[in-house]
N, C-alpha and C positions, 0 to 999 in steps of 0.2 A: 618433463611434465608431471602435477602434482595432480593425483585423484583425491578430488572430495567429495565422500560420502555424505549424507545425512547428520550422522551421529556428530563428522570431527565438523561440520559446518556450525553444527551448535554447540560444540567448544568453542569454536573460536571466533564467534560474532555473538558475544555479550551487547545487550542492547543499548549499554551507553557507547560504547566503541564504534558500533555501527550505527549510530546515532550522529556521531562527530563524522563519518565518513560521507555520510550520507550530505550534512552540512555543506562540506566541500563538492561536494559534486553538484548539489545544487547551485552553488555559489559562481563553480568554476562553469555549468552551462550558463548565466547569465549574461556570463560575461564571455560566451561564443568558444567555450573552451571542449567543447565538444560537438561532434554531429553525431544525431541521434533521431534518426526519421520515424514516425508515426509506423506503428507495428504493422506488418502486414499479415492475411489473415487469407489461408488458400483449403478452400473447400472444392470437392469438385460438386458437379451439376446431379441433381436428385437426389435418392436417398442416398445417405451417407450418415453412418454412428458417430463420425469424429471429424475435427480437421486438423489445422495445425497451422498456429501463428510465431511467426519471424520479427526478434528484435535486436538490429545489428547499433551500433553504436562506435566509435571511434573518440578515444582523447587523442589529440591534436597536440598539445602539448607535449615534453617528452620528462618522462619516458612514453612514449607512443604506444596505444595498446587499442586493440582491434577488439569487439569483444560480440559474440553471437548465442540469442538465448532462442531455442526451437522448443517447442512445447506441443507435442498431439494432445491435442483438450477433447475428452470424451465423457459426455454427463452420465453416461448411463454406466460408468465405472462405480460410481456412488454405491447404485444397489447392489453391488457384488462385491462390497466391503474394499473398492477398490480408488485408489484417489483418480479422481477425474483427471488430473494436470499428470503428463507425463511428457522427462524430456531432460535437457543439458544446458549447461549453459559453458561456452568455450571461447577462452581468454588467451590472443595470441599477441607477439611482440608486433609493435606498430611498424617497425624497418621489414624484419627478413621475413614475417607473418607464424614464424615457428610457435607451435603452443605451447605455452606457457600452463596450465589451469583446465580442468574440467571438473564441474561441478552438479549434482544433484539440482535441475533449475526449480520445481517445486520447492525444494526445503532453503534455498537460496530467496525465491522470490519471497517465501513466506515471511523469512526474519527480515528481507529489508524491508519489505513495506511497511511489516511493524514498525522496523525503526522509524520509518518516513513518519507514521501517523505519532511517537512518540514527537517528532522533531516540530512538526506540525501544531501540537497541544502544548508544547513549550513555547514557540513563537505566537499563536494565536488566544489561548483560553487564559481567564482573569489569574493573576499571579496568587488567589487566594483559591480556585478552584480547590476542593476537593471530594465532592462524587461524580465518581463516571458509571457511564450507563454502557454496556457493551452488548449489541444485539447481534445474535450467531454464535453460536455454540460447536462450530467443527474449528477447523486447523485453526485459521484468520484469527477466529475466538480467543484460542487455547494461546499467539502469540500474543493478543494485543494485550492479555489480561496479563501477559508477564512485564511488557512496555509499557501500560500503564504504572503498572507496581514499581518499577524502574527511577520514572520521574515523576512520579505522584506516591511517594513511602507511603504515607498514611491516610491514602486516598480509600475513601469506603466505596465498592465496584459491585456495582447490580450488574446479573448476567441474564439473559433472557434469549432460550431456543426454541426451533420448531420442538424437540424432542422435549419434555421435562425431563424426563428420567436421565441424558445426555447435559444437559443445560446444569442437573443438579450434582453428576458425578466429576462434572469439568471445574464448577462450583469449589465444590471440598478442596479437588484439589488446589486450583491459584487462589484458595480463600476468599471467594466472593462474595455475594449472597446473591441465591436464585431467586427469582422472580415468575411470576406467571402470568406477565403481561408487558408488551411493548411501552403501551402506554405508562401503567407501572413502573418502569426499569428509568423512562426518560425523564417523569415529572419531578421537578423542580433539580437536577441533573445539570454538575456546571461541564461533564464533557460528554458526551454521547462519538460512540463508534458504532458504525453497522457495517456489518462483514459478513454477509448474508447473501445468497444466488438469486433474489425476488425480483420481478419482472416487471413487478408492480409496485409501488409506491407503499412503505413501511409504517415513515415516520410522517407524524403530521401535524402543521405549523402550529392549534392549536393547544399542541403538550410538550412544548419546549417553552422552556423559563425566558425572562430576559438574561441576557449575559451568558446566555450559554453559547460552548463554541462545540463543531457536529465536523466529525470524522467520515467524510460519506466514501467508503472503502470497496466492497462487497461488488458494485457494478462494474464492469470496465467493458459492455458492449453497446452499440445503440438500443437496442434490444432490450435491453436489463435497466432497471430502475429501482430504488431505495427512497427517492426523496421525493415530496408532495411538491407538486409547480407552486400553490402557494409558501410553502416554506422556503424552496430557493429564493424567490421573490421578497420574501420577507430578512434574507439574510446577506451578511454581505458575504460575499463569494469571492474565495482564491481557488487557483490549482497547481499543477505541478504543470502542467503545460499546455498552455494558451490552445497550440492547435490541435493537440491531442483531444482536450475538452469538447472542440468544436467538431470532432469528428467522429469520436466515438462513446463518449459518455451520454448514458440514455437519461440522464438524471437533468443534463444539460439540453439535450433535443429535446424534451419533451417538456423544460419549462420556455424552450425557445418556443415551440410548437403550439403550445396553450394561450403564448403572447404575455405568460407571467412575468417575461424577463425578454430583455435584448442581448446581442452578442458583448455589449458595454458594460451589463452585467457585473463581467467578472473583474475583479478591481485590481489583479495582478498575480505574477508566478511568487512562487514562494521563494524563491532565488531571489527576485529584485526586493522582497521584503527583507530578506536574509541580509542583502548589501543594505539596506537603510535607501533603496530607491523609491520604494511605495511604501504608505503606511501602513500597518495591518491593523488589529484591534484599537481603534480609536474613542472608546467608551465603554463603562463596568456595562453598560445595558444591553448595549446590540449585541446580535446574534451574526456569530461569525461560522462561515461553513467552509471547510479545505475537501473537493473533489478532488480524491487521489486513484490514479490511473499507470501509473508509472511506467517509466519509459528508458531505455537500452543504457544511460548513461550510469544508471543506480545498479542497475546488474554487472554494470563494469566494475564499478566503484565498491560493491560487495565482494565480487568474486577478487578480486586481487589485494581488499585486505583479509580475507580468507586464506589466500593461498601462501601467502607474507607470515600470516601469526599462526598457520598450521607448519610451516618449513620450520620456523625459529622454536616450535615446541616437539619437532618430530614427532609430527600428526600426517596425515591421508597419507597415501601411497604412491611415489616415485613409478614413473614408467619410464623409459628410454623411447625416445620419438625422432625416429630420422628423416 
Protein backbone atom coordinates (compact mmCIF):
# COMPACT_ATOMS: atom_id res chain seq x y z
CA UNK A 1 0.00 0.00 0.00
CA UNK A 2 1.14 3.56 -0.95
CA UNK A 3 0.66 6.52 1.57
CA UNK A 4 -0.21 9.80 0.11
CA UNK A 5 0.22 12.82 1.74
CA UNK A 6 -0.69 16.38 0.84
CA UNK A 7 2.47 17.54 -0.40
CA UNK A 8 3.37 14.30 -2.87
CA UNK A 9 -0.55 14.49 -4.13
CA UNK A 10 0.46 17.85 -5.48
CA UNK A 11 3.32 16.50 -7.13
CA UNK A 12 1.82 14.27 -8.87
CA UNK A 13 -1.64 15.54 -10.03
CA UNK A 14 -0.56 18.59 -12.26
CA UNK A 15 -3.74 19.90 -13.61
CA UNK A 16 -3.60 18.97 -17.09
CA UNK A 17 -3.03 15.19 -16.18
CA UNK A 18 -5.70 15.24 -13.92
CA UNK A 19 -7.64 16.93 -16.29
CA UNK A 20 -7.33 13.98 -18.99
CA UNK A 21 -8.15 11.58 -16.07
CA UNK A 22 -10.88 13.11 -15.04
CA UNK A 23 -12.12 13.02 -18.86
CA UNK A 24 -12.02 9.21 -18.70
CA UNK A 25 -13.76 8.78 -15.96
CA UNK A 26 -16.44 10.90 -16.97
CA UNK A 27 -16.61 9.36 -20.23
CA UNK A 28 -16.32 5.73 -18.89
CA UNK A 29 -19.46 6.54 -16.15
CA UNK A 30 -21.54 7.33 -19.22
CA UNK A 31 -21.21 4.67 -20.56
CA UNK A 32 -22.14 2.49 -17.09
CA UNK A 33 -18.45 1.79 -16.44
CA UNK A 34 -18.76 2.37 -12.97
CA UNK A 35 -21.18 2.38 -9.82
CA UNK A 36 -21.08 5.18 -7.85
CA UNK A 37 -24.24 5.86 -5.55
CA UNK A 38 -25.14 9.36 -4.42
CA UNK A 39 -22.94 10.14 -1.05
CA UNK A 40 -24.33 9.16 1.92
CA UNK A 41 -24.36 11.58 4.81
CA UNK A 42 -24.74 10.17 8.71
CA UNK A 43 -25.22 12.71 11.43
CA UNK A 44 -26.68 11.43 14.56
CA UNK A 45 -29.91 13.25 16.27
CA UNK A 46 -29.42 16.68 18.10
CA UNK A 47 -26.68 18.57 18.80
CA UNK A 48 -23.71 17.50 17.08
CA UNK A 49 -20.32 19.75 15.72
CA UNK A 50 -19.73 17.36 12.90
CA UNK A 51 -20.81 14.50 10.78
CA UNK A 52 -19.54 12.48 8.27
CA UNK A 53 -20.19 11.53 4.69
CA UNK A 54 -19.45 8.22 2.65
CA UNK A 55 -18.54 8.00 -1.08
CA UNK A 56 -17.98 4.45 -2.24
CA UNK A 57 -17.58 3.78 -5.90
CA UNK A 58 -16.42 0.66 -7.92
CA UNK A 59 -14.88 0.55 -11.68
CA UNK A 60 -16.33 -2.47 -13.20
CA UNK A 61 -14.12 -2.78 -15.71
CA UNK A 62 -10.64 -4.34 -15.12
CA UNK A 63 -8.55 -3.68 -13.68
CA UNK A 64 -11.36 -3.60 -10.86
CA UNK A 65 -10.85 -1.11 -8.07
CA UNK A 66 -13.19 -0.54 -5.19
CA UNK A 67 -12.52 2.96 -4.07
CA UNK A 68 -13.94 4.62 -0.48
CA UNK A 69 -13.63 8.43 0.42
CA UNK A 70 -15.00 9.19 4.31
CA UNK A 71 -14.68 12.65 5.33
CA UNK A 72 -15.86 14.07 9.18
CA UNK A 73 -17.02 17.69 7.79
CA UNK A 74 -16.88 19.98 10.91
CA UNK A 75 -17.48 23.92 9.95
CA UNK A 76 -16.50 25.21 13.05
CA UNK A 77 -12.82 23.89 12.42
CA UNK A 78 -12.60 27.07 10.15
CA UNK A 79 -12.26 29.32 13.22
CA UNK A 80 -9.67 27.47 14.86
CA UNK A 81 -7.40 27.83 11.82
CA UNK A 82 -8.56 24.46 11.19
CA UNK A 83 -9.69 22.85 7.72
CA UNK A 84 -13.26 21.80 8.09
CA UNK A 85 -12.97 18.49 5.76
CA UNK A 86 -11.11 15.86 7.53
CA UNK A 87 -10.68 12.20 6.25
CA UNK A 88 -8.98 9.43 3.55
CA UNK A 89 -9.81 8.45 0.74
CA UNK A 90 -9.02 4.28 0.20
CA UNK A 91 -8.21 2.48 -3.01
CA UNK A 92 -8.39 -1.24 -2.94
CA UNK A 93 -8.04 -4.05 -5.88
CA UNK A 94 -11.48 -4.93 -7.26
CA UNK A 95 -10.89 -9.10 -6.93
CA UNK A 96 -9.06 -9.90 -3.63
CA UNK A 97 -10.18 -6.09 -1.99
CA UNK A 98 -6.43 -5.82 -0.74
CA UNK A 99 -5.47 -1.94 -0.50
CA UNK A 100 -3.87 -0.59 -2.86
CA UNK A 101 -3.68 3.44 -1.95
CA UNK A 102 -4.56 5.84 0.79
CA UNK A 103 -4.76 9.11 0.45
CA UNK A 104 -5.26 12.67 2.15
CA UNK A 105 -9.15 12.94 0.84
CA UNK A 106 -9.32 16.80 1.49
CA UNK A 107 -6.19 17.72 -0.62
CA UNK A 108 -7.34 14.76 -3.21
CA UNK A 109 -10.80 16.14 -3.48
CA UNK A 110 -9.44 19.61 -3.80
CA UNK A 111 -7.24 19.14 -7.05
CA UNK A 112 -9.78 16.94 -8.64
CA UNK A 113 -12.56 19.09 -8.57
CA UNK A 114 -10.46 21.70 -9.82
CA UNK A 115 -9.53 19.76 -12.49
CA UNK A 116 -13.26 18.80 -13.21
CA UNK A 117 -14.07 22.72 -13.23
CA UNK A 118 -10.88 23.08 -15.50
CA UNK A 119 -12.41 20.12 -17.81
CA UNK A 120 -15.91 21.73 -17.62
CA UNK A 121 -14.55 25.47 -19.00
CA UNK A 122 -12.80 23.74 -21.72
CA UNK A 123 -15.96 21.68 -22.88
CA UNK A 124 -18.51 24.51 -22.14
CA UNK A 125 -17.09 28.45 -22.31
CA UNK A 126 -16.65 30.25 -25.91
CA UNK A 127 -13.16 29.10 -27.29
CA UNK A 128 -12.23 32.88 -27.31
CA UNK A 129 -12.89 33.34 -23.42
CA UNK A 130 -10.46 35.09 -21.68
CA UNK A 131 -11.49 36.58 -18.19
CA UNK A 132 -12.54 34.66 -15.44
CA UNK A 133 -14.14 35.74 -12.33
CA UNK A 134 -13.29 33.49 -9.21
CA UNK A 135 -15.43 33.98 -6.19
CA UNK A 136 -13.75 32.48 -2.64
CA UNK A 137 -10.73 33.07 -1.53
CA UNK A 138 -9.87 29.82 0.70
CA UNK A 139 -8.55 26.38 -0.67
CA UNK A 140 -11.25 25.76 -3.71
CA UNK A 141 -9.94 29.48 -4.60
CA UNK A 142 -6.26 28.96 -4.31
CA UNK A 143 -6.81 25.54 -6.84
CA UNK A 144 -9.07 26.91 -9.36
CA UNK A 145 -6.99 30.12 -9.85
CA UNK A 146 -4.15 27.55 -10.70
CA UNK A 147 -6.62 25.51 -13.23
CA UNK A 148 -7.65 28.35 -14.62
CA UNK A 149 -4.11 29.42 -15.38
CA UNK A 150 -3.66 25.88 -16.76
CA UNK A 151 -6.07 26.07 -19.71
CA UNK A 152 -6.71 29.70 -19.88
CA UNK A 153 -2.45 31.04 -20.17
CA UNK A 154 -3.32 34.29 -20.72
CA UNK A 155 -6.47 34.53 -19.19
CA UNK A 156 -6.88 37.89 -16.98
CA UNK A 157 -8.58 36.36 -13.31
CA UNK A 158 -10.45 38.61 -10.87
CA UNK A 159 -10.55 37.13 -7.36
CA UNK A 160 -13.06 38.14 -4.95
CA UNK A 161 -13.32 37.14 -0.97
CA UNK A 162 -15.25 37.48 2.17
CA UNK A 163 -11.75 38.57 3.67
CA UNK A 164 -9.95 41.55 1.38
CA UNK A 165 -6.93 41.23 3.13
CA UNK A 166 -7.05 37.09 2.32
CA UNK A 167 -8.61 37.71 -1.23
CA UNK A 168 -5.48 40.20 -1.83
CA UNK A 169 -2.51 37.99 -0.37
CA UNK A 170 -4.06 34.70 -2.35
CA UNK A 171 -4.15 37.50 -5.39
CA UNK A 172 -0.29 38.24 -5.53
CA UNK A 173 0.24 35.09 -5.13
CA UNK A 174 -1.64 33.13 -8.51
CA UNK A 175 -1.34 36.60 -9.95
CA UNK A 176 -4.80 37.74 -10.08
CA UNK A 177 -6.35 40.86 -9.59
CA UNK A 178 -8.40 41.56 -6.32
CA UNK A 179 -11.55 42.75 -6.53
CA UNK A 180 -13.84 44.35 -3.91
CA UNK A 181 -17.02 43.15 -5.14
CA UNK A 182 -18.87 40.13 -6.47
CA UNK A 183 -20.68 41.92 -8.80
CA UNK A 184 -17.24 43.63 -9.92
CA UNK A 185 -15.16 40.37 -10.25
CA UNK A 186 -18.29 38.82 -12.71
CA UNK A 187 -19.30 41.79 -14.94
CA UNK A 188 -18.78 41.37 -18.34
CA UNK A 189 -16.59 37.89 -17.19
CA UNK A 190 -16.43 35.12 -20.04
CA UNK A 191 -15.84 32.35 -17.06
CA UNK A 192 -17.10 32.96 -13.60
CA UNK A 193 -16.37 30.08 -10.55
CA UNK A 194 -17.76 30.28 -7.18
CA UNK A 195 -16.25 28.11 -4.51
CA UNK A 196 -17.63 29.74 -1.61
CA UNK A 197 -19.66 27.87 1.70
CA UNK A 198 -22.93 30.63 1.01
CA UNK A 199 -26.32 29.41 2.00
CA UNK A 200 -27.71 31.86 0.04
CA UNK A 201 -27.67 32.84 -3.34
CA UNK A 202 -24.10 34.93 -4.50
CA UNK A 203 -24.34 35.40 -7.95
CA UNK A 204 -27.30 37.20 -9.79
CA UNK A 205 -28.75 36.89 -13.40
CA UNK A 206 -28.57 40.36 -13.75
CA UNK A 207 -24.44 40.79 -13.74
CA UNK A 208 -23.47 37.96 -16.06
CA UNK A 209 -22.72 38.89 -19.65
CA UNK A 210 -24.14 36.99 -22.49
CA UNK A 211 -21.89 34.19 -23.52
CA UNK A 212 -20.68 33.68 -20.47
CA UNK A 213 -20.31 30.13 -18.91
CA UNK A 214 -20.48 29.80 -14.65
CA UNK A 215 -18.63 27.13 -12.57
CA UNK A 216 -21.22 26.68 -9.69
CA UNK A 217 -18.77 24.69 -7.38
CA UNK A 218 -18.87 25.90 -3.63
CA UNK A 219 -22.37 24.16 -2.71
CA UNK A 220 -22.68 20.43 -2.64
CA UNK A 221 -25.64 20.29 0.19
CA UNK A 222 -29.47 20.97 -0.10
CA UNK A 223 -29.00 23.40 2.29
CA UNK A 224 -26.21 25.41 0.61
CA UNK A 225 -26.82 27.83 -2.41
CA UNK A 226 -24.56 30.03 -4.76
CA UNK A 227 -26.91 30.65 -7.69
CA UNK A 228 -29.94 33.03 -8.10
CA UNK A 229 -33.32 30.75 -9.32
CA UNK A 230 -33.51 33.46 -11.73
CA UNK A 231 -29.98 32.74 -13.12
CA UNK A 232 -30.46 29.03 -13.34
CA UNK A 233 -33.39 29.69 -15.26
CA UNK A 234 -31.88 31.97 -17.51
CA UNK A 235 -28.99 29.47 -18.27
CA UNK A 236 -28.56 26.43 -19.73
CA UNK A 237 -27.71 23.91 -17.21
CA UNK A 238 -25.21 20.63 -17.16
CA UNK A 239 -23.92 18.59 -14.26
CA UNK A 240 -21.91 15.79 -13.43
CA UNK A 241 -24.71 13.94 -12.30
CA UNK A 242 -28.25 13.81 -13.06
CA UNK A 243 -29.31 12.27 -9.75
CA UNK A 244 -26.79 13.61 -7.62
CA UNK A 245 -28.12 17.30 -8.79
CA UNK A 246 -31.61 16.09 -8.00
CA UNK A 247 -30.87 15.31 -4.53
CA UNK A 248 -28.55 17.32 -3.21
CA UNK A 249 -27.63 20.49 -4.72
CA UNK A 250 -29.38 23.40 -3.17
CA UNK A 251 -28.71 25.57 -6.13
CA UNK A 252 -31.00 22.97 -8.04
CA UNK A 253 -33.72 22.58 -5.13
CA UNK A 254 -34.29 25.79 -4.72
CA UNK A 255 -34.65 26.94 -8.53
CA UNK A 256 -36.94 23.61 -8.68
CA UNK A 257 -38.70 25.08 -5.59
CA UNK A 258 -39.13 28.88 -6.73
CA UNK A 259 -40.80 27.03 -10.17
CA UNK A 260 -37.82 28.95 -12.03
CA UNK A 261 -36.99 25.76 -13.58
CA UNK A 262 -38.20 22.01 -13.90
CA UNK A 263 -36.34 18.65 -13.36
CA UNK A 264 -35.92 19.03 -17.61
CA UNK A 265 -34.03 21.79 -16.83
CA UNK A 266 -30.82 20.25 -16.94
CA UNK A 267 -29.94 19.45 -20.56
CA UNK A 268 -27.44 16.70 -19.78
CA UNK A 269 -24.12 14.93 -17.65
CA UNK A 270 -21.08 16.15 -18.78
CA UNK A 271 -19.92 12.64 -19.80
CA UNK A 272 -22.65 12.24 -22.55
CA UNK A 273 -21.45 15.86 -23.74
CA UNK A 274 -17.98 14.49 -23.57
CA UNK A 275 -19.06 11.23 -25.95
CA UNK A 276 -20.68 13.78 -28.48
CA UNK A 277 -24.29 12.52 -27.00
CA UNK A 278 -25.89 15.91 -26.09
CA UNK A 279 -24.71 19.15 -27.24
CA UNK A 280 -23.31 21.65 -24.88
CA UNK A 281 -22.72 25.26 -25.78
CA UNK A 282 -24.71 25.79 -28.80
CA UNK A 283 -24.21 29.78 -29.25
CA UNK A 284 -21.49 32.74 -28.63
CA UNK A 285 -24.57 34.24 -26.59
CA UNK A 286 -26.17 31.77 -24.08
CA UNK A 287 -25.27 31.35 -20.84
CA UNK A 288 -24.00 28.07 -20.01
CA UNK A 289 -23.87 26.88 -16.21
CA UNK A 290 -22.00 23.24 -15.08
CA UNK A 291 -23.40 22.40 -11.22
CA UNK A 292 -20.33 20.42 -10.03
CA UNK A 293 -20.98 18.16 -6.94
CA UNK A 294 -18.83 15.34 -7.52
CA UNK A 295 -19.26 11.95 -6.92
CA UNK A 296 -17.02 8.45 -5.92
CA UNK A 297 -15.96 7.64 -9.45
CA UNK A 298 -13.43 11.05 -9.71
CA UNK A 299 -12.09 10.05 -6.33
CA UNK A 300 -11.27 6.73 -7.76
CA UNK A 301 -9.91 7.99 -11.00
CA UNK A 302 -7.70 10.55 -8.85
CA UNK A 303 -6.50 8.38 -6.35
CA UNK A 304 -5.02 5.72 -8.57
CA UNK A 305 -3.42 8.01 -10.96
CA UNK A 306 -1.89 9.45 -7.77
CA UNK A 307 -0.65 6.41 -6.74
CA UNK A 308 0.60 5.15 -10.41
CA UNK A 309 2.77 8.71 -11.04
CA UNK A 310 3.86 8.90 -7.24
CA UNK A 311 5.41 4.78 -7.39
CA UNK A 312 7.09 5.60 -10.85
CA UNK A 313 8.70 8.74 -9.28
CA UNK A 314 9.43 7.19 -5.70
CA UNK A 315 7.07 9.60 -4.08
CA UNK A 316 4.53 8.70 -0.72
CA UNK A 317 5.45 5.98 1.53
CA UNK A 318 5.17 2.08 1.07
CA UNK A 319 3.49 0.38 4.01
CA UNK A 320 3.30 -3.54 4.12
CA UNK A 321 -0.59 -4.47 4.57
CA UNK A 322 -1.38 -8.13 5.23
Amino acid sequence: MILLDAPTLRAVLPTVECVEAMRQVFMDTANGGYYAPVRSRVRPEGESPNGMTLMPSLRMKAPRRWCLKQMVVTPHNSAQGLDPLQGMVLLHDGDTGHILAMADAPELTTLRTAATTALATRTFARADARTVAIIGAGIQGRNHAIAMRAILPNAQIRLWGRSAEKAAELAREAGCEPVTSIEAAVRDADVVCTVTAAHDPILRKEWIAPGCHINAVGSSTPAACEIDPALMAAARLFVDRRDAALAESGDVRRALAAGTITERHIQAELGDVLLGRAPGRTSQDEITLYKSLGFGALDLGAIELAANRAEAAGLGISVSWN
